[in-house]
N, CA, C and O atoms as CSV, one atom per row, in Angstrom:
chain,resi,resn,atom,element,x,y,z
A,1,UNK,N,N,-12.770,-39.156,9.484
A,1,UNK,CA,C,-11.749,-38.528,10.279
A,1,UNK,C,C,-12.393,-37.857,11.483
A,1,UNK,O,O,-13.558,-37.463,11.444
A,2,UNK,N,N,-11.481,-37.713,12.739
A,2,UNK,CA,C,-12.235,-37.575,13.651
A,2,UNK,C,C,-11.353,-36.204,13.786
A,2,UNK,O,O,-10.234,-36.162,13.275
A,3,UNK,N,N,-12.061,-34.743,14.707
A,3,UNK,CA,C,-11.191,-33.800,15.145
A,3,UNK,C,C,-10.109,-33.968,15.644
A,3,UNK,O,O,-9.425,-32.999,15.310
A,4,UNK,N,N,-9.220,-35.009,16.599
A,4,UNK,CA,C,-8.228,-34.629,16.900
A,4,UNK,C,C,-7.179,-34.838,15.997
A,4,UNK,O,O,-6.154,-34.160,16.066
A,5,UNK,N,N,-7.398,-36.037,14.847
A,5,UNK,CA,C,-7.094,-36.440,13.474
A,5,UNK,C,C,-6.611,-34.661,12.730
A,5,UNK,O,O,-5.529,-34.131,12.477
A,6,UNK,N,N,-7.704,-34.329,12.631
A,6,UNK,CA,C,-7.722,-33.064,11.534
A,6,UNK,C,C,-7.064,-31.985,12.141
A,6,UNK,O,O,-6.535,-31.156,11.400
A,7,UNK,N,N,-6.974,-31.785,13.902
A,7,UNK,CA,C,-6.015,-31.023,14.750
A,7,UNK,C,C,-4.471,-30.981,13.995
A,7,UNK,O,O,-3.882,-30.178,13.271
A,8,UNK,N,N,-4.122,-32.526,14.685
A,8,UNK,CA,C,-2.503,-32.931,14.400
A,8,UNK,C,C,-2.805,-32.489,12.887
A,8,UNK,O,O,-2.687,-31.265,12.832
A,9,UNK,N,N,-3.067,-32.897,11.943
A,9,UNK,CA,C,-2.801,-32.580,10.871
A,9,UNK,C,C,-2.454,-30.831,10.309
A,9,UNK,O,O,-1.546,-30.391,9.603
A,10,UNK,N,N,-3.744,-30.079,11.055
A,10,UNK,CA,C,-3.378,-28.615,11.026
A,10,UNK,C,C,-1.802,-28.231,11.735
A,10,UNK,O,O,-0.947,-27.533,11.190
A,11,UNK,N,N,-1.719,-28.718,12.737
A,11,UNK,CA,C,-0.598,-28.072,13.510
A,11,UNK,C,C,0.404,-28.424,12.520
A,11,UNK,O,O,1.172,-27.581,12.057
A,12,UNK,N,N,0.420,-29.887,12.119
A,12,UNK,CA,C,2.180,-30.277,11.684
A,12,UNK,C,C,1.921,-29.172,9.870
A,12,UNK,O,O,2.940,-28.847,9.259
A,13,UNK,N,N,0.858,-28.869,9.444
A,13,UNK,CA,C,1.050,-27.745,8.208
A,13,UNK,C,C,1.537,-26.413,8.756
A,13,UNK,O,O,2.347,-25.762,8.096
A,14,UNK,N,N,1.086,-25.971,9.930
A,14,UNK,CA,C,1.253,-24.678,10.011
A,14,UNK,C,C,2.929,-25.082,10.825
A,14,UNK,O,O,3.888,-24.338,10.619
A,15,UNK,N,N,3.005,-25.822,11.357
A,15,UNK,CA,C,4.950,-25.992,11.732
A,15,UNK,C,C,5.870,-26.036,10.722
A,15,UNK,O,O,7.039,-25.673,10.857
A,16,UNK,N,N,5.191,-26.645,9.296
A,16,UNK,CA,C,5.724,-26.735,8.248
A,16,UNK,C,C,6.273,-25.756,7.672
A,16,UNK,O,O,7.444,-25.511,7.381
A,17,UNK,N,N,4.759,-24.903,7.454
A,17,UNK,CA,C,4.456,-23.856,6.904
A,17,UNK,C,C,6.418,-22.695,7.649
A,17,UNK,O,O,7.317,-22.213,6.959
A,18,UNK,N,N,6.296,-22.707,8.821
A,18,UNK,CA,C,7.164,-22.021,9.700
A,18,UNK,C,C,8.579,-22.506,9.671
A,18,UNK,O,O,9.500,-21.902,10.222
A,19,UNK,N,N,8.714,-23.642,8.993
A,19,UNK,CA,C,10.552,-24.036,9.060
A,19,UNK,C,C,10.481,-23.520,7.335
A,19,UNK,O,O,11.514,-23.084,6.827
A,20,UNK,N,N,9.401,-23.597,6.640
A,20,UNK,CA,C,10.135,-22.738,5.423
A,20,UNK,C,C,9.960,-21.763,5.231
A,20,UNK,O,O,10.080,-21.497,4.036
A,21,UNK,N,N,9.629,-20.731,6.021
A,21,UNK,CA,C,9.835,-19.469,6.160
A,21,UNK,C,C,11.338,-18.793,7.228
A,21,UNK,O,O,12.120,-17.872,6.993
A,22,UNK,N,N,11.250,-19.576,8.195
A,22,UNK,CA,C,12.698,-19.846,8.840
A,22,UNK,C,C,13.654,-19.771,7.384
A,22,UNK,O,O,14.442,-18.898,7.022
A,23,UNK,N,N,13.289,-20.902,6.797
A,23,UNK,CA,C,14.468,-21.479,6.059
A,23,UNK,C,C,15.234,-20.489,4.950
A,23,UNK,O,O,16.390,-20.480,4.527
A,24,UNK,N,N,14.129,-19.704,4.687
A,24,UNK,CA,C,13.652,-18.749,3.593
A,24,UNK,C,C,14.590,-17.233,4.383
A,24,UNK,O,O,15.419,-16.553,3.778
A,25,UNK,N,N,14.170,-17.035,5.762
A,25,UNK,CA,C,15.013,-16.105,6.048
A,25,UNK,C,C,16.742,-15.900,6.039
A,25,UNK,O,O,17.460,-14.948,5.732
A,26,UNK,N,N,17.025,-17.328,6.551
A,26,UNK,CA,C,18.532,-17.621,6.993
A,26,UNK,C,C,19.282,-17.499,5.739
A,26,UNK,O,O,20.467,-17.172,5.807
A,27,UNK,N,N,18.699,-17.737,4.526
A,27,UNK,CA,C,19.453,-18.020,3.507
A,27,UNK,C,C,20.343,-16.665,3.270
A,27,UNK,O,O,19.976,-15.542,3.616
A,28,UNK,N,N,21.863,-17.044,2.468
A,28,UNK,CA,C,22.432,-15.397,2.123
A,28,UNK,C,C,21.681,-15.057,0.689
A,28,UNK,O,O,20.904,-15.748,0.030
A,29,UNK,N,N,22.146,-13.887,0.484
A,29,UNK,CA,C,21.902,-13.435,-0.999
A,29,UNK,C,C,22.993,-14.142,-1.765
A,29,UNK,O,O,22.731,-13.977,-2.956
A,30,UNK,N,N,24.019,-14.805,-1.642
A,30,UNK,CA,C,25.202,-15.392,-2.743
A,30,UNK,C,C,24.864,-16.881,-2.604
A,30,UNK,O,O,25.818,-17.655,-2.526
A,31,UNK,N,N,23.345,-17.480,-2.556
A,31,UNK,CA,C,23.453,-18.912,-2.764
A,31,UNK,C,C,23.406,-19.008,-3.962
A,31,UNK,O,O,23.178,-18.062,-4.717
A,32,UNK,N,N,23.703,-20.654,-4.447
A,32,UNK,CA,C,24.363,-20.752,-5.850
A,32,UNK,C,C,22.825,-21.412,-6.428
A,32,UNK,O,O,22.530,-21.190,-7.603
A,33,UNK,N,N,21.953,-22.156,-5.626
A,33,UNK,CA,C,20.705,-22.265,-5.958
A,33,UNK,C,C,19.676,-21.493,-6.158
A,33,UNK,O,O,18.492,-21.773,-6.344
A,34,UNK,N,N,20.422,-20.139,-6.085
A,34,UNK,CA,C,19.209,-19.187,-6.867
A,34,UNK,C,C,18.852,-18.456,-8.037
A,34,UNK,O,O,19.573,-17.483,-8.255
A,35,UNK,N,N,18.327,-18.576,-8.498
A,35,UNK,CA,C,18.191,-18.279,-10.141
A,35,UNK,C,C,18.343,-17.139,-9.906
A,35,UNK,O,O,18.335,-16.530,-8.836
A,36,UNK,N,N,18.583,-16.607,-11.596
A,36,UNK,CA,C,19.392,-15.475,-11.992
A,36,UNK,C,C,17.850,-14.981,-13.028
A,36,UNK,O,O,17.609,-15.535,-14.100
A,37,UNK,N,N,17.235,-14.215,-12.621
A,37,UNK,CA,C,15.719,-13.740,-13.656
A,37,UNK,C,C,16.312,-13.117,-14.737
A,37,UNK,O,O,17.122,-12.206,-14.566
A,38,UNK,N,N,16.129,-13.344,-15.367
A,38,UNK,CA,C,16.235,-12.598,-16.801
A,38,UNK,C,C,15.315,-12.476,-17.579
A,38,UNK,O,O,14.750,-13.495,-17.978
A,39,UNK,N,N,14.787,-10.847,-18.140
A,39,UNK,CA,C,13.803,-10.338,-18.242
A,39,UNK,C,C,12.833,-11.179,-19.851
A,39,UNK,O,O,13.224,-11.109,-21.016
A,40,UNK,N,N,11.433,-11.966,-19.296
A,40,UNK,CA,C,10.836,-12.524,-19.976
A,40,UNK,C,C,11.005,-14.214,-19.534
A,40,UNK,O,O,10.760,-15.188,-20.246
A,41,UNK,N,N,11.486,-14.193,-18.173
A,41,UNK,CA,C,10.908,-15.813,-17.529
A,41,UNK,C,C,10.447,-15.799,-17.140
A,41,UNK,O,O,10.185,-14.775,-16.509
A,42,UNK,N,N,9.672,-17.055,-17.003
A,42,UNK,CA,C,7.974,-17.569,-16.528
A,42,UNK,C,C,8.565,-17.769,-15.013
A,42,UNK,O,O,9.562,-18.456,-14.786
A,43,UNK,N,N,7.841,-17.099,-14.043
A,43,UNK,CA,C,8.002,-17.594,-13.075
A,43,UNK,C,C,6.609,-18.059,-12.326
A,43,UNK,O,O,5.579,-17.388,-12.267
A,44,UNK,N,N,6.865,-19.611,-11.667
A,44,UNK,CA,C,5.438,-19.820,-11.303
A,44,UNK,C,C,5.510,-19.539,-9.682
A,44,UNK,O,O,6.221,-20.203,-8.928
A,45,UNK,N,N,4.867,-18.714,-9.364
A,45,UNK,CA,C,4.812,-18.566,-8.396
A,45,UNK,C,C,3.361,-18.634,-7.194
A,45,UNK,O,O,2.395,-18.022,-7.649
A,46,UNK,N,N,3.190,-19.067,-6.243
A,46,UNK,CA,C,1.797,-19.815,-5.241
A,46,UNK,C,C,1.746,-18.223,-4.715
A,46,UNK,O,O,1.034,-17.223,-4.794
A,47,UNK,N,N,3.178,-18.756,-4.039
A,47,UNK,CA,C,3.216,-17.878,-2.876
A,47,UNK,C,C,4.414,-17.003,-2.465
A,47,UNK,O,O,5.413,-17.661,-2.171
A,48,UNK,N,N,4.521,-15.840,-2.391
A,48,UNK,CA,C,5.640,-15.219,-1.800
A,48,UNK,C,C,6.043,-15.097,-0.547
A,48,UNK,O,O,5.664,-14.182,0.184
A,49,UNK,N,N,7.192,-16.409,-0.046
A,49,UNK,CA,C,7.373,-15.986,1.315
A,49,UNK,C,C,8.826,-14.824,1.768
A,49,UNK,O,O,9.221,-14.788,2.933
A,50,UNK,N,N,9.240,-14.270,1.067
A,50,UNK,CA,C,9.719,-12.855,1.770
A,50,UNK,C,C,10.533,-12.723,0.233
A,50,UNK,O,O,10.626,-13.416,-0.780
A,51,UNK,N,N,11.168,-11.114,0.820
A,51,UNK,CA,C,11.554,-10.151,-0.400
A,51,UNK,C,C,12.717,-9.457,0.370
A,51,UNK,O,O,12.453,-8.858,1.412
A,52,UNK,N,N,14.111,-9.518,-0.143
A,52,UNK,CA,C,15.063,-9.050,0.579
A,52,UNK,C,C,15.733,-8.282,-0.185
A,52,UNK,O,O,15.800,-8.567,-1.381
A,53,UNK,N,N,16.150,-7.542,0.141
A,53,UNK,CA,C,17.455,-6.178,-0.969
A,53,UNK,C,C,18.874,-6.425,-0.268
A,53,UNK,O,O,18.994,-6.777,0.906
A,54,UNK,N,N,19.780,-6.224,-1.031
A,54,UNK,CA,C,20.775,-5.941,-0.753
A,54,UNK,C,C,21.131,-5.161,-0.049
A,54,UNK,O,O,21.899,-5.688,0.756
A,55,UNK,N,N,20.983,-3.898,0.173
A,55,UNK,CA,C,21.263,-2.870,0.653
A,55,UNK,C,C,19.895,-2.222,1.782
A,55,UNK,O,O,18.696,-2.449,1.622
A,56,UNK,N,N,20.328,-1.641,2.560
A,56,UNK,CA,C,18.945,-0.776,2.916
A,56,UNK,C,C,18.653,0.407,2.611
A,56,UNK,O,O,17.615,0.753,2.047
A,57,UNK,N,N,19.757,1.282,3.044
A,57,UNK,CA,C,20.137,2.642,2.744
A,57,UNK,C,C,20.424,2.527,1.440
A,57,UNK,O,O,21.638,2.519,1.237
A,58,UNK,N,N,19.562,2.410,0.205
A,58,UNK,CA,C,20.554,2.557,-0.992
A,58,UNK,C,C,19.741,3.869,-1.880
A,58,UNK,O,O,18.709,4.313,-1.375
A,59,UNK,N,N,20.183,4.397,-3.058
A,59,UNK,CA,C,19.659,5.188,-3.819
A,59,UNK,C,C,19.868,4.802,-5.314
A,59,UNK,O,O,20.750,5.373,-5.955
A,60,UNK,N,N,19.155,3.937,-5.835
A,60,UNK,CA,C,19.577,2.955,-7.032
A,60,UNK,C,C,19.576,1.906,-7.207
A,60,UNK,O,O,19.230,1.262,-6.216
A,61,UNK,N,N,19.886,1.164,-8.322
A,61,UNK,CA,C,19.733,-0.344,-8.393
A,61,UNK,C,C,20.538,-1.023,-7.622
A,61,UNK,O,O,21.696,-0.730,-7.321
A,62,UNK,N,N,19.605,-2.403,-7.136
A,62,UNK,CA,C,20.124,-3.200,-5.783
A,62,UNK,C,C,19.829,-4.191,-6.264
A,62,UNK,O,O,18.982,-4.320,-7.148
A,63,UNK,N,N,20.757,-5.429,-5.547
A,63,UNK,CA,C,20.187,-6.720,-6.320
A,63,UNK,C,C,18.944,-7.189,-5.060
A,63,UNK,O,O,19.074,-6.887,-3.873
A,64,UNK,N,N,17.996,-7.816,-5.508
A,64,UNK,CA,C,17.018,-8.523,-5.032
A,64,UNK,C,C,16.451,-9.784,-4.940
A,64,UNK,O,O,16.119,-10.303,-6.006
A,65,UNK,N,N,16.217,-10.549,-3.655
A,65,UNK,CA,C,16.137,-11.799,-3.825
A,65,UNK,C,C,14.288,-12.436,-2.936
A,65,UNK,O,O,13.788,-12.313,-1.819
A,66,UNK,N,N,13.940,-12.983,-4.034
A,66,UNK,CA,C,12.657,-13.397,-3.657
A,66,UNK,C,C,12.339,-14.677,-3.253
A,66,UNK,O,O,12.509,-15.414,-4.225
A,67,UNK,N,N,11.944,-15.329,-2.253
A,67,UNK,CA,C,11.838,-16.683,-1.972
A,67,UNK,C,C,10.224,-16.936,-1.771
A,67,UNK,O,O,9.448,-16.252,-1.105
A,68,UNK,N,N,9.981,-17.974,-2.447
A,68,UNK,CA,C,8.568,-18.380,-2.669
A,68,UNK,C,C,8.210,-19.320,-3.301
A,68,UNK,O,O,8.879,-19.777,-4.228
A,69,UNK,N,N,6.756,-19.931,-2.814
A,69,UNK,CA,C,6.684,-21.236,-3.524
A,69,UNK,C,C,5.684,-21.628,-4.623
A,69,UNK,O,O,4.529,-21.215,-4.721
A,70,UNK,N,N,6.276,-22.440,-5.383
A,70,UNK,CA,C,5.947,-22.649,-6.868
A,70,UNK,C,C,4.210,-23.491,-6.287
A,70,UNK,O,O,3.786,-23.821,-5.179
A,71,UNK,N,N,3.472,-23.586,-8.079
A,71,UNK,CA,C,2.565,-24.527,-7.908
A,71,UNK,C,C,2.448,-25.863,-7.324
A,71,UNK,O,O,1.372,-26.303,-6.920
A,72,UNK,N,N,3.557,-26.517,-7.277
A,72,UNK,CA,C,3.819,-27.553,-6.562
A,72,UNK,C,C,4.436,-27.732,-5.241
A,72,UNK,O,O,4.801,-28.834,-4.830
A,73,UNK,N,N,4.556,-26.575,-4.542
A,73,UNK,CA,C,4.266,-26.309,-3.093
A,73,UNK,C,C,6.341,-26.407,-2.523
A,73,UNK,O,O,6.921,-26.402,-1.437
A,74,UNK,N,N,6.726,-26.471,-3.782
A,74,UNK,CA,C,8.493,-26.251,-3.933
A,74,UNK,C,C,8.627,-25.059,-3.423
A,74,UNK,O,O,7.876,-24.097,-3.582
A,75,UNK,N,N,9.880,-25.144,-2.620
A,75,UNK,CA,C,10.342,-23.813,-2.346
A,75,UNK,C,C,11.580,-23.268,-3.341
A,75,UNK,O,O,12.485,-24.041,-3.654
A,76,UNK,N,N,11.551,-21.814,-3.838
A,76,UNK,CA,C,12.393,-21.535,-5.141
A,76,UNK,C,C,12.637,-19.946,-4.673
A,76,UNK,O,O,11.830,-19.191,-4.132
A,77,UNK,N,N,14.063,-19.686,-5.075
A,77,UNK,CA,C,14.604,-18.516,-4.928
A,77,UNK,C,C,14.896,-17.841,-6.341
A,77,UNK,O,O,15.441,-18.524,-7.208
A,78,UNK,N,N,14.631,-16.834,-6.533
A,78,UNK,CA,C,14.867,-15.747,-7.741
A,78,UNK,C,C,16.094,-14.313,-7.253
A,78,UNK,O,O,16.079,-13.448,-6.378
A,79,UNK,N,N,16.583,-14.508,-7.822
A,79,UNK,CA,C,17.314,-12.820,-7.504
A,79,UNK,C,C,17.060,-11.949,-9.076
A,79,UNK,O,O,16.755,-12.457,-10.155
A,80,UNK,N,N,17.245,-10.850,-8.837
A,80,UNK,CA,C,17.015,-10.328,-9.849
A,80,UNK,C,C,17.096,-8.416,-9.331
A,80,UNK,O,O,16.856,-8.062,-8.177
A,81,UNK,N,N,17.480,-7.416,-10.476
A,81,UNK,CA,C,17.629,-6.329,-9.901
A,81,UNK,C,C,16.703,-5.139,-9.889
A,81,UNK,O,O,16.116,-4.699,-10.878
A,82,UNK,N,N,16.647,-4.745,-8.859
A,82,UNK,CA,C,15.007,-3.606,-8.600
A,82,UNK,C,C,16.068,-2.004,-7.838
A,82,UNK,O,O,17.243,-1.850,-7.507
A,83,UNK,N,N,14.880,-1.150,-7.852
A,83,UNK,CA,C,15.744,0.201,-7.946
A,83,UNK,C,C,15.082,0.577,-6.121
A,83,UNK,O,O,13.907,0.727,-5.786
A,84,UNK,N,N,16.254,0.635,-5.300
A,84,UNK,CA,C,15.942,1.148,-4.392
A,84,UNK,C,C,15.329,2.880,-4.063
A,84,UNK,O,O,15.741,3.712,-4.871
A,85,UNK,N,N,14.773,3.190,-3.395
A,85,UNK,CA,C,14.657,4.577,-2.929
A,85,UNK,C,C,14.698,5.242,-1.459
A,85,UNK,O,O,14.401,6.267,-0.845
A,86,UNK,N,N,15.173,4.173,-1.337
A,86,UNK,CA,C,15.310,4.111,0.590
A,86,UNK,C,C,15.814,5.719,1.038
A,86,UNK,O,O,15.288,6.719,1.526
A,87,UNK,N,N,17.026,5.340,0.601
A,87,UNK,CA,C,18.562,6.060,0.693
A,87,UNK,C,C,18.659,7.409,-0.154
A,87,UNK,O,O,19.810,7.780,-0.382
A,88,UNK,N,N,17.559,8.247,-0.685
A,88,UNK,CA,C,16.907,8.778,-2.149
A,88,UNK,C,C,16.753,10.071,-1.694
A,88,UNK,O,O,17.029,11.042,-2.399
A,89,UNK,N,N,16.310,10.159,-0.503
A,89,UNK,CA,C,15.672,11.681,0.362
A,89,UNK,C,C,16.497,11.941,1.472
A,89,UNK,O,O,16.777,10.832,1.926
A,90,UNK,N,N,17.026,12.798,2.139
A,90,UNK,CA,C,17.547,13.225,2.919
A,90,UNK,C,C,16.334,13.738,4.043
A,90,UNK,O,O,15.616,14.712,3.814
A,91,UNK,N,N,16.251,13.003,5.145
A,91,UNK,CA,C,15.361,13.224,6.326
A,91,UNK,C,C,15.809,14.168,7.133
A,91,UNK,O,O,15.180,14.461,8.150
């Protein structure tokens, strides 16, 4: 393989890399393709590409949705519920 070979090849991963993180943002929290965690599943996870809450301002449990990709380089969504503290202190 010659460098400009191994160039194109870097660029079209890291463009890749960037439409599923795009893809990963746009999504809502009410898609129907996202699993529902329930406490004691295996989740395989590579890589975490982002972590979103429901709420911002909240003081309490919020639902939460994680998008990231499995060992096999799949992209997979989890929701599941975590305790905000945003919204907790008065500034």
């Amino acid at each position: 393989m010659n460098f400009k070979t191994i160039a194109s090849a870097s660029v079209f991963a890291v463009l890749s890399l960037g439409a599923v993180a795009a893809h990963a943002s746009s999504t809502s929290m009410n898609d129907a393709s996202v699993m529902q965690y329930r406490y004691g599943d295996h989740l395989d996870v590579k890589k975490v590409l982002s972590l979103k809450d429901d709420q911002r301002n909240a003081c309490g449990p919020v639902k939460t949705r994680m998008d990231y990709l499995d060992s096999q380089g799949q992209y997979q969504s989890v929701e599941y519920r975590s305790y905000a503290t945003s919204g907790c202190h008065d500034n």
